[in-house]
N, C-alpha and C positions, 0 to 999 in steps of 0.2 A: 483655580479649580478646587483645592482645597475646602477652601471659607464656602463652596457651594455646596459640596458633600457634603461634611460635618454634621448638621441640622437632620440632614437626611435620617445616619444612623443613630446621633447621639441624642437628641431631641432637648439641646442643652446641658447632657450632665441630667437631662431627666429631675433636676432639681435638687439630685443629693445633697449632702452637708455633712462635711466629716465632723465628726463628734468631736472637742476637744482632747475626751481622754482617751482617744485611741491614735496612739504614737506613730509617728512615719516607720519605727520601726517596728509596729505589729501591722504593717504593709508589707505586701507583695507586689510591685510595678513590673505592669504586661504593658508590650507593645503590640496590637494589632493591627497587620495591614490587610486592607481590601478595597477591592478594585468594583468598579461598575461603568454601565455604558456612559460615555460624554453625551450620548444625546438626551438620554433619559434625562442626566442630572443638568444640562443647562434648560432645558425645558420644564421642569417641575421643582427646581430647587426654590422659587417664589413660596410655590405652596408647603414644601418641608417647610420653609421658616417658621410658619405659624404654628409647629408642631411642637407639641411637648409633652414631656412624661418620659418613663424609660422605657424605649423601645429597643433594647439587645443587651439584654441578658446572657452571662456567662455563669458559668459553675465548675468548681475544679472539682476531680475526681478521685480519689487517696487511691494511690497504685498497691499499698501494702495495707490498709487499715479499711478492714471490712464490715460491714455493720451486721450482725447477728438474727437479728429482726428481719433483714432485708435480702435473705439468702446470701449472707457474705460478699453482696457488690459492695464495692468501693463508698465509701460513704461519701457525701459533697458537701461544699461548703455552700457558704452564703451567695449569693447573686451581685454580683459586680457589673457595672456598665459602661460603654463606651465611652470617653472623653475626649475632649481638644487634645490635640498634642499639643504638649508647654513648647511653644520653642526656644525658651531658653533651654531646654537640652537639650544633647546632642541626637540628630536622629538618623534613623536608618537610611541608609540609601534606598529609596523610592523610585520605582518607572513614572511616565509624565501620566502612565491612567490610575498611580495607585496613591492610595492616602493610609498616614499613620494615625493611628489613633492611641491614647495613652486607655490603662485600664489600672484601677488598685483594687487585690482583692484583700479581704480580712485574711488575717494569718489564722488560721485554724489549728490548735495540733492536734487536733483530731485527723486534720487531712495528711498531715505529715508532707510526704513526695509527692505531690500532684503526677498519675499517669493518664489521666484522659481530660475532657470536661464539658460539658452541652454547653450547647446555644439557642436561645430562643429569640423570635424575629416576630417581636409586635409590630413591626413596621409593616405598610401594607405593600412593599418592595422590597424582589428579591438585591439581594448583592453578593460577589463574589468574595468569599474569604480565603487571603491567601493565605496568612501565617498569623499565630502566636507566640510570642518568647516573653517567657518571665524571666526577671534578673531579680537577683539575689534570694534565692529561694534557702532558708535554714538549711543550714547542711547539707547544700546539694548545688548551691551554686545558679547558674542559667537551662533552664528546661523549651525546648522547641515545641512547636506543635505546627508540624508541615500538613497544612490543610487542605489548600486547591480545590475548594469545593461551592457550588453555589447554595446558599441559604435561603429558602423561602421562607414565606410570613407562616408563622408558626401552626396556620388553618388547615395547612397541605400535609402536615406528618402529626400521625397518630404520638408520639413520643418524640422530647426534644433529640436537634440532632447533637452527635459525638462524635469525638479529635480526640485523638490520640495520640500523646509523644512520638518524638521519632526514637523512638526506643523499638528492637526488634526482638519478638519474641516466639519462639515456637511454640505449640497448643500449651504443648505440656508444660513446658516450664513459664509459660503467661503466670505473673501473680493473682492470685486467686482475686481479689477483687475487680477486676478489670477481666475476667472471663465472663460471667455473664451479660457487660456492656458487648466485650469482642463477638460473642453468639448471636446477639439479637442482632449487632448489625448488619452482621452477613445475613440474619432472617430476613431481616427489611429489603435486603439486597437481591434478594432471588423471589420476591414477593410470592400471591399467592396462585399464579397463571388465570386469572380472571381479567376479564373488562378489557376496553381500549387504554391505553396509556396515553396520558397525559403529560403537556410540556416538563411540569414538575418534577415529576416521577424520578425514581433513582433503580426501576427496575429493570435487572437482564432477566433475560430470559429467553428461550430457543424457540424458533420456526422455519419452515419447509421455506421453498424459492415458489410461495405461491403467490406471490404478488407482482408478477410483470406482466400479464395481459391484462384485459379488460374485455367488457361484451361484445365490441365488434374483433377484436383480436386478441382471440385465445391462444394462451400457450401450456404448455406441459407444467405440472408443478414438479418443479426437483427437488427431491431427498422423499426421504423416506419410504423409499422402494429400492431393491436393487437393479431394477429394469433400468432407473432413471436415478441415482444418488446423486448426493452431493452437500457437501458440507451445510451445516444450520446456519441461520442469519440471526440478528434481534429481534423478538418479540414486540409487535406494536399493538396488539391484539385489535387492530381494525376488523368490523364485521364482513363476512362474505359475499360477495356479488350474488344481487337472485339470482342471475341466469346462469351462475357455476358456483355453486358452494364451495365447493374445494379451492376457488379461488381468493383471496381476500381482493375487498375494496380498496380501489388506488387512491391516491389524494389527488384533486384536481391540479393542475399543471400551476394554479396561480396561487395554490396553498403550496409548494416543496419549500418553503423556510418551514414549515410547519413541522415536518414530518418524524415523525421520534425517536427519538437516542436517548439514553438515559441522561439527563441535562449535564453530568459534568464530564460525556462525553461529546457535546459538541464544540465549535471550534472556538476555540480560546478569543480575549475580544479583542486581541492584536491583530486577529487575522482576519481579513476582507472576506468576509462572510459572504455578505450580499453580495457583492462583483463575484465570487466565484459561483453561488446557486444563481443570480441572475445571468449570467454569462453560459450556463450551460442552462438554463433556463428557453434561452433567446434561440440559444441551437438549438435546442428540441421542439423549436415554432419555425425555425429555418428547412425543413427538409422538403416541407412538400412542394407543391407545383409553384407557387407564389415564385420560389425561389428560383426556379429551374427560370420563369418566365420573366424573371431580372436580369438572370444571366444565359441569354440563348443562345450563347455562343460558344463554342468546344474553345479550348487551346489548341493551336492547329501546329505549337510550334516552342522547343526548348524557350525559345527569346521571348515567347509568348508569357511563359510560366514566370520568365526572369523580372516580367513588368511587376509583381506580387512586391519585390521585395525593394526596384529603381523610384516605381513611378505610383504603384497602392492600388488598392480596391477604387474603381470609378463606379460609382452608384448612379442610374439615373437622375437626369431630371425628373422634375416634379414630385408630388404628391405619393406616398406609399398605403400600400394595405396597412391596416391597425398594427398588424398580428409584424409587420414586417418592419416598425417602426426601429424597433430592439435590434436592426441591425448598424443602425447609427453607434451603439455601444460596439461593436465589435468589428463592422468593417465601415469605420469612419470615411466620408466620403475623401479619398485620395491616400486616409491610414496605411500606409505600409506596413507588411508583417518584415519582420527582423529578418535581417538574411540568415538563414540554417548554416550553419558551422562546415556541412558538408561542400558548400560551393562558394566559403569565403575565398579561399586563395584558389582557384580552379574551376570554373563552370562546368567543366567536360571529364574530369576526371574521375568522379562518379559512375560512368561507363565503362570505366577499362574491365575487362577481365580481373584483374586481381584484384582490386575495390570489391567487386561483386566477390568472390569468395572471404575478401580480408573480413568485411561484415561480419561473418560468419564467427568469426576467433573475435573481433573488437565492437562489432557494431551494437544497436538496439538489441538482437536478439542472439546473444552468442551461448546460448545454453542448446542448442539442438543437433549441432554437427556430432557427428559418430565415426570412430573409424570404423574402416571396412572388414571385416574379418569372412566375410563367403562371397563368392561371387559367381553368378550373377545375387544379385540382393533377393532372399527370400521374401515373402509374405508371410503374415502369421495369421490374414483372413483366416476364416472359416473355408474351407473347399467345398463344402457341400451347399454350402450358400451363395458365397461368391465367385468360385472356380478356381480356376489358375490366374493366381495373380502376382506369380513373381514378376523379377524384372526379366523387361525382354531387351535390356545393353548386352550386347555381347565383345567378344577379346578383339574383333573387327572392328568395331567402334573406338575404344582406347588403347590398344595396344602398342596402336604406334607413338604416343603420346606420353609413353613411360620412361623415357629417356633411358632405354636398350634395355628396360628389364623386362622379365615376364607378370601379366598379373600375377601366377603363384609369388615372385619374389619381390614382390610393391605390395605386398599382403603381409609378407613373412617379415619385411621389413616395417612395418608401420605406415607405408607412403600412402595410403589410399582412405578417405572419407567419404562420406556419407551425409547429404541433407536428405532425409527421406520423410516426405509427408504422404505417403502413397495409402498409408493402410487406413490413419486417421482421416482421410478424406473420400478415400474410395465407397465406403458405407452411406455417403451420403449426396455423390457429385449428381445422382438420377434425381434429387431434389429439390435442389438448388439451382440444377441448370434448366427446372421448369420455370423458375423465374426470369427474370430480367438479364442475371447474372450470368455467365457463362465461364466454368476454372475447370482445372485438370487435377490429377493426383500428381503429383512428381517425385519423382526422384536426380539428385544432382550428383554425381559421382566427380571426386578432384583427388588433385596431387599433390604431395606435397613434397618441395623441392627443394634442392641444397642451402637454397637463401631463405629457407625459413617460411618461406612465402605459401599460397596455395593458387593452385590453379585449377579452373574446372577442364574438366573430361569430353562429359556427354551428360545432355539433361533430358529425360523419358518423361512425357506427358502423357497420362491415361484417362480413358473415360469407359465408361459402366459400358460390355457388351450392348449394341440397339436392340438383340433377342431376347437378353435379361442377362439379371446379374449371374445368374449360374454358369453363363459361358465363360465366364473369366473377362478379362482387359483387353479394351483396341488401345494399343499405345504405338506411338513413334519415337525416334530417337533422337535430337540433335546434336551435332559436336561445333564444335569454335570454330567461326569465321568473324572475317574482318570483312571482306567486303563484296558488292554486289547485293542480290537476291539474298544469298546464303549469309552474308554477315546480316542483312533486314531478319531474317527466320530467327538468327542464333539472338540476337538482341532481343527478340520479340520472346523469345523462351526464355530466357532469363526475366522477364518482366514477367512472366508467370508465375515462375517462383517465384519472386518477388512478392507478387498477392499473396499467396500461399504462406508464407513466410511472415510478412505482418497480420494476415488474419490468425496464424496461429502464436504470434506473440500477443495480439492484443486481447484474445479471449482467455489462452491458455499458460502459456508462458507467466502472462503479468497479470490477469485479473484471477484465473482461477487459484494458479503455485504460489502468489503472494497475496491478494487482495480478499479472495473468497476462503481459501485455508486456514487464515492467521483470525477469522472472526471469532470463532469456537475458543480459540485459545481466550481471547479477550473478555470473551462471556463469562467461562467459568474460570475463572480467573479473580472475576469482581465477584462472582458467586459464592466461593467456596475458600479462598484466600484470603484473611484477614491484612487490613493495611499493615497491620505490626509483623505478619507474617516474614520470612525474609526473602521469598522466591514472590510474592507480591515486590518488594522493593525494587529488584534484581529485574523484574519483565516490567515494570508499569510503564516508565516512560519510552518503550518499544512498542507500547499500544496509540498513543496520544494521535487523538481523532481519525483511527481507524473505522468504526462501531460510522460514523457522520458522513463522512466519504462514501462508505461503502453505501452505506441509506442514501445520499445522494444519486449516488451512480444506478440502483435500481428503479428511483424514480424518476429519473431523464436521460439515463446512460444505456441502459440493458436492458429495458423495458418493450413492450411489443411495440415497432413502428418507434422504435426512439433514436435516439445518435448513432449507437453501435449497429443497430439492422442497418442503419441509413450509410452509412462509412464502412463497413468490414463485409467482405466477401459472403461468408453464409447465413446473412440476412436474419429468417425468422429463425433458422433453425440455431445460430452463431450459440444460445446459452444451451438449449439441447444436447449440441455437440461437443461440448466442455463439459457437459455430463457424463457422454460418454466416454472422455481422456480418464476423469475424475477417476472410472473405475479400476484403471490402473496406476492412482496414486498411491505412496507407499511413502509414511513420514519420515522411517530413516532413508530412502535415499534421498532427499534433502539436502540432507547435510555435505558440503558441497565435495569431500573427499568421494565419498560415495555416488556421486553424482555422475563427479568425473572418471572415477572408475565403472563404471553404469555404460556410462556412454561410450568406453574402449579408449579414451585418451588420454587416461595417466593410470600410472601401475604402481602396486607399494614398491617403494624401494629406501628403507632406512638410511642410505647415502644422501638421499637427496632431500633438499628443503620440505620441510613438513613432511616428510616420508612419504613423497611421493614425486615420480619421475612422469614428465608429462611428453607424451608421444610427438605433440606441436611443442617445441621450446618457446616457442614467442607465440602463445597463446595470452591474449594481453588479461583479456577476463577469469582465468585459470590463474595465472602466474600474482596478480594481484589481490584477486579475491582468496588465494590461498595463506597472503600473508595475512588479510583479514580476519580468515577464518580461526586461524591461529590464538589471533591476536584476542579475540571472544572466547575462543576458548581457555586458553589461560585466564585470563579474568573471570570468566565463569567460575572455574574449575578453584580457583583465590580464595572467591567470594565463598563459594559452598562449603568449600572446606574451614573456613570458618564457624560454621552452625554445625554443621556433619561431623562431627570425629567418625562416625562408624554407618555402616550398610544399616544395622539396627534404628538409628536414628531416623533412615528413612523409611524404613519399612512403620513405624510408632511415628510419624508422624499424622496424627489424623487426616487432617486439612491438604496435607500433601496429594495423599492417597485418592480422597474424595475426590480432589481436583483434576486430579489422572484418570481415575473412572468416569467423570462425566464426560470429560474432551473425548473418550472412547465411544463408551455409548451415547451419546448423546447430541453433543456437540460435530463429531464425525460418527453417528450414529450409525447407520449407514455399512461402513468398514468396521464396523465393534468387533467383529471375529474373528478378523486379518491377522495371521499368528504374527507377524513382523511389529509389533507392537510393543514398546519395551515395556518391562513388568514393576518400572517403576520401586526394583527393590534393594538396589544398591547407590551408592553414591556417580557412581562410574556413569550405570544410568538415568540419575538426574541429571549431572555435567551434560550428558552427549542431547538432553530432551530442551536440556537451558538454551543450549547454543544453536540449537538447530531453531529455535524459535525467534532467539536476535538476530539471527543470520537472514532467515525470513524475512522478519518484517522492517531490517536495514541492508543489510550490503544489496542482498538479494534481489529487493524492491528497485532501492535505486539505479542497480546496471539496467534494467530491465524499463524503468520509469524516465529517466531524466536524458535520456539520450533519442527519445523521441520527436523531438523540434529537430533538434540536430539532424540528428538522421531522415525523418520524415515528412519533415516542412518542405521540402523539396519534392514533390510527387512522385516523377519520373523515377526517382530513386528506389521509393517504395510502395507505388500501388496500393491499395487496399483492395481494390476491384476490377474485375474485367468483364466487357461487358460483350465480347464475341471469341470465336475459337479461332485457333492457327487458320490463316484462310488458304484454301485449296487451290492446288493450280489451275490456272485456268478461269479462275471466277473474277470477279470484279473486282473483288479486294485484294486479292492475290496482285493484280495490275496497281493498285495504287499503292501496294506496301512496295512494288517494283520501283515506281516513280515518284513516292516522294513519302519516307518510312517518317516519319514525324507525326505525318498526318495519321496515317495507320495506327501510328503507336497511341495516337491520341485521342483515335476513335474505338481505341480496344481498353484502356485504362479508364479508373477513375472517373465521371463526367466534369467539369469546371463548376457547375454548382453546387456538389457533394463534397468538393476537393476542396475547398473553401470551408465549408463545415469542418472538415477532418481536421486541416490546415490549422484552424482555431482552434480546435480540439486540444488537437498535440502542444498546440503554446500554451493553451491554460494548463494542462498536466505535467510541463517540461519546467515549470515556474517556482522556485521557491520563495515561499512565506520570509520577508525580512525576519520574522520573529523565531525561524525553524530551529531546533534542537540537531545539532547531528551526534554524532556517533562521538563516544570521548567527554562528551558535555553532559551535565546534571544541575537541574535545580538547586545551587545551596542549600544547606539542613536536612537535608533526607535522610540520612541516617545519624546517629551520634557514637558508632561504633568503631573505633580509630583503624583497627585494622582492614576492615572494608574500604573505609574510605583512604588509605593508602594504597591499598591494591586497585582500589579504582586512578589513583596520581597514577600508576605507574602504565595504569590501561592508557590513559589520555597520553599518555609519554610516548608508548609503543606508537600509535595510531599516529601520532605526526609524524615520526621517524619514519611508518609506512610514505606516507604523503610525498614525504622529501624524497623518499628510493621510488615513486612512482613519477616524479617528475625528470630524476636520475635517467632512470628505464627512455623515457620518453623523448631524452634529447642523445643517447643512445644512435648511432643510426644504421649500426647491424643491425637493430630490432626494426625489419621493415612492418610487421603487424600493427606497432606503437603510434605509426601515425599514418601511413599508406600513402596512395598518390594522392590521396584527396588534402591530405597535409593537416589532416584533423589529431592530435595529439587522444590517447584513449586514457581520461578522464574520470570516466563514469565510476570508478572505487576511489577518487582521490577525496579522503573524509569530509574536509570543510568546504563552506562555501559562502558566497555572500548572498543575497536575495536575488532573485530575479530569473534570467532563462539563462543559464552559466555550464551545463555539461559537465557539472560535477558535484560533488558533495554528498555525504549517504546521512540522510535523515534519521534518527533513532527509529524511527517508524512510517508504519503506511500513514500520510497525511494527507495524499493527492490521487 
């Protein structure tokens, strides 16, 4: 692979000829390595051979030696070019996509310390430049230049591009030479809000959520109102639909490789690019009737559902629609999907009652339970809009259920929680259930008992007064049975929450609190942050292919009439409605101390680990994700304190500050006047702004992300959809849920051709990239500053020692939360992982 690249970049050595009298030792030897795609280069490396001349130029930059004439930039040397690597030396270790190449530049002492250096790319092909090192540099020894960047042919940038050591520097103390380079490039970086952006392009830049409908289905544009906010996305500066300006134009369904991220935020060339946009490509062609008319037949039956994982997808005979071919990639005919973690050792124990609350503490979505502190549960509706919408459980429904206490002393004592999705759905159930769909408000009250365990109560299902919303809630109540009619009712109410519960993980939980929050950061971040910076250093690879993802996910994920309408309960209105959570986001509570104390289920307490006492002891996502949090912080707090001696440091940080302001206004533009906004003037509060933002877009993401196969690959488990209401006595369905509740359940859940979409869904997003970065892990050469990167040895240290007490915890078997009757071990914070659909691992960043 080698001998076919080579020619590519070097065009032979371009023909140079070292001079005689210029000595090997008025040389400088650079090794550069870079990567490009295999198919590009077995396909056209025929035609590089015949190329020649110097096609990649380099130039070093004097970090300290500034030229007078030139506004004191760094002056540069002569033009140096790619070469063979000799292999008679020794060379770097290399991945099987990268190639070294040798470089000599003239020794200048005019350039003295090389701090940055351009590159110019007469070739008419881009390629990926990973790194730089020069050895034996006068007085200074070996110099990095960690680059990760793509270079296009020189036609596409106004000015060659710039690398910069991994030396870190803040505004003010940047050596004067090398500040006019570090200015412009953040110019380049934030360009100038004009025109559509192109593949090339290296610009961020902010826009509204106006690009998910189209002309026959319109939707609402979010942000930049307070009617309807919500965080900014990337600038693609596509033109506006005639028929809604305020809309932008979508890209056709057969251009989304297309679609734009600044090019060295899309996905790395390790990672299955194409299988993952074709694959959710396919499902954005699978929803409509085609699909429905392949597979016309419900699941009538758990054993039914079980065939998915024994016996595979059976696809018709013959001949398919075009549009339907692309199901051959995904539900091969007889392909079995992987058995979910959930019903490896147990088919049925998914059903019990305590499964159903354990979720709650370990499952997919353990961020919403609350303890109980009033009762009955108030409403914080509006009254004058929606009525009386407390709850209507009363001390008759669970009080016999408290094992001899009174509510007041299962209150006073901690024992009482809360899944309460009644208020975030009640605003909107009069519109939703004009569609197809049919779901309730709920609220689930449980207990929690000697062994640590929880159990539910009573679960209250609401729907919007038939007169209007002003009369308040028709709701019922159900409590726990096992068997007969009344155990069919009590199971069938739990599979309502159940809907309830993944639509509000999948829009809010996971796509709004980690996916759509953390983009703002990433924007102005690459904006306003210089690479030398050292809070660039500290957040970068906690972005790596967020910005690609997220563009993905808008144009076949979120989009009107796309996967997420077609799979999750609130259909058109599902981004709407995460607009309206949005408006009660608040970024420190975040930070998972305050989250937990937010939600009523841990309390400061200096005695206890991390200074906090949690109300569940065996809260497996609380109790792990605490020593997580810890564990970021301290290293944060390492790191900062290294550049920081003083509050004044940050406050004189320019670049800092800039960057705080725009994530304010701008980027969460939206909440700019939210006083809970830290002021960004002390060190204390950079620490607490660092952590909450690794925490985000790692721990966070992944308890919320990778536990979705597991948990949800199994339907019955967790619903997405329902598509009728509790049926009434007396009526027909009432009779069949009497005679045979499988069928019932199977005709109120989910349909078999949706479930199958969703089914796919969740394995491609539960899947890690072989190539993933997790938590603990970094690039070599990223910094060259010794003390950081020892505090960073000592993070990766902390972080397995976590791993090890997580697995500790888990074979544990008073900890009944740790793995439940389903006998699934909770995972989802254990740091590493290997590729594939594994149930654990925390990514540095949102990737999926």
């Amino acid at each position: 692979m080698s001998e076919n690249m080579i020619p590519v970049i070097t065009g032979e050595n371009g023909g140079k000829k070292l001079k005689s009298e210029i000595s090997h030792s008025s040389k400088v030897q650079g090794t550069v390595i870079v990567q490009t795609k295999k198919n590009v280069l077995n396909s056209l490396h025929e035609l590089f051979d015949k190329l020649t001349g110097k096609k990649v130029s380099l130039q070093l930059i004097s970090a300290f030696n500034g030229d007078p004439e030139d506004g004191h930039r760094g002056k540069t040397g002569s033009p140096a070019y790619l070469e063979k690597c000799n292999t008679a030396l020794p060379a770097a270790p290399v991945k099987e996509d990268e190639v070294q190449f040798q470089i000599s530049f003239d020794w200048e002492e005019q350039i003295g310390v090389p701090g940055a250096f351009t590159i110019r790319n007469d070739h008419h092909g881009e390629f990926f430049l990973k790194s730089l090192t020069l050895e034996h540099v006068p007085d200074h020894g070996s110099i990095h230049f960690d680059c990760h960047s793509w270079v296009y042919p020189a036609k596409f940038y106004q000015k060659d591009r710039v690398f910069f050591s991994n030396k870190t520097y803040l505004p003010y103390n940047t050596p004067v030479p090398l500040r006019k380079y570090r200015e412009e490039e953040l110019e380049n970086l934030r360009g100038d809000g004009k025109g559509e952006l192109q593949e090339a392009d290296r610009i961020y830049d902010y826009a509204y959520y106006n690009d998910l409908g189209d002309p026959k289905h319109v939707r609402p544009v979010l942000g930049g109102s307070l009617h309807r906010p919500y965080p900014r996305r990337v600038r693609t500066g596509r033109g506006p639909l005639d028929s809604a300006p305020c809309n932008e134009r979508r890209l056709p369904l057969h251009k989304s490789l297309s679609i734009y991220v600044p090019r060295d935020e899309r996905f790395s060339l390790s990672k299955n690019e194409d299988f993952l946009v074709s694959s959710f490509k396919a499902l954005a062609q699978l929803i409509g009737p085609e699909l429905k008319s392949l597979f016309d037949k419900e699941f009538d039956s758990y054993k039914d559902v079980l065939t998915l994982y024994k016996e595979g997808v059976k696809l018709p005979d013959g001949p398919l629609h075009a549009s339907l071919e692309m199901l051959n990639m995904i539900f091969e005919s007889g392909r079995k999907f992987p058995t979910p973690q959930l019903i490896q050792a147990d088919e049925s124990a998914w059903s019990t009652d305590e499964e159903f609350a354990r979720e709650m503490l370990a499952g997919v979505n353990p961020v919403s339970i609350r303890r109980l502190e009033e009762f009955p549960p108030k409403s914080k509706l509006n009254h004058e809009q929606f009525g009386d919408q407390n709850s209507s459980i009363t001390k008759e429904h669970i009080e016999n259920k408290l094992h001899g206490m009174s509510i007041e002393e299962a209150i006073d004592k901690n024992k009482l929680f809360v899944l309460d999705y009644h208020d975030v759905l009640m605003p909107y159930l009069r519109l939703i259930n004009e569609t197809s769909t049919k779901v309730y408000a709920s609220r689930t009250l449980l207990f929690l008992k000697e062994d640590g365990t929880l159990k539910p109560l009573a679960i209250e299902l609401s729907l919007p007064h038939p007169e209007g919303d002003q009369f308040g809630a028709v709701s019922n109540v159900y409590t726990p049975a096992e068997h007969g009619i009344e155990g069919s009712i009590w199971k069938l109410a739990k599979a309502y929450v159940a809907v309830n519960d993944s639509g509000f993980h999948q829009l809010i939980s996971h796509w709004l609190r980690t996916h759509a929050v953390i983009e703002p950061f990433v924007i102005a971040t690459n904006r306003q942050l210089s690479v030398l910076h050292p809070v660039y250093k500290l957040l970068h690879p906690h972005f790596r292919d967020t910005l690609h993802i997220n563009a993905i996910g808008r144009q076949m994920f979120l989009n009107a009439e796309g996967v997420l309408e077609a799979t999750v309960f609130p259909g058109k209105y599902s981004m709407e409605m995460s607009s309206a959570v949005y408006k009660d986001w608040n970024f420190t509570d975040q930070a998972l101390p305050e989250d937990l104390k937010k939600r009523g289920v841990a309390v400061e307490d200096e005695n206890s680990p991390n200074g906090l006492r949690l109300m569940i002891e065996d809260y497996p996502f609380a109790v792990d994700g605490l020593e997580i949090w810890s564990a970021i912080k301290i290293w944060v707090k390492q790191y900062c304190s290294f550049y920081y001696k003083t509050n004044d440091m940050v406050r004189q940080d320019s670049e800092l500050q800039t960057w705080w302001k725009e994530i304010q206004e701008k980027g969460h533009g939206d909440k700019k006047d939210e006083p809970w906004w830290p002021r960004m003037q002390t060190c204390d509060e950079l620490i607490e702004t660092c952590t909450i933002t690794i925490w985000i877009a790692s721990a966070l993401h992944a308890a919320l992300n990778f536990g979705q196969y597991p948990y949800t690959g199994y339907v019955p488990n967790r619903p997405a959809i329902s598509r009728r209401l509790m049926p009434e006595k007396g009526s027909a369905e009432y009779k069949e849920l009497e005679s045979n509740f499988e069928e019932a359940l199977f005709k109120t859940i989910t349909a078999k051709p949706v479930a199958l979409v969703g089914i796919s869904v969740v394995e491609i997003l539960s899947t890690h990239s072989p190539e993933e970065e997790y938590l603990g892990q970094r690039t070599p050469g990223w910094t060259s500053d010794a003390e950081p990167l020892e505090a960073f040895k000592k993070f990766q240290e902390t972080v397995e020692g976590i791993g090890e007490r997580i697995l500790d915890r888990n074979r544990d078997t008073r900890l009944k939360n740790r793995t439940g009757p389903v006998q699934v071990p909770y995972t989802l914070l254990f740091p590493a992982s290997e590729g594939g659909l594994t149930g654990k691992g925390i990514p540095n960043s949102i990737s999926i």
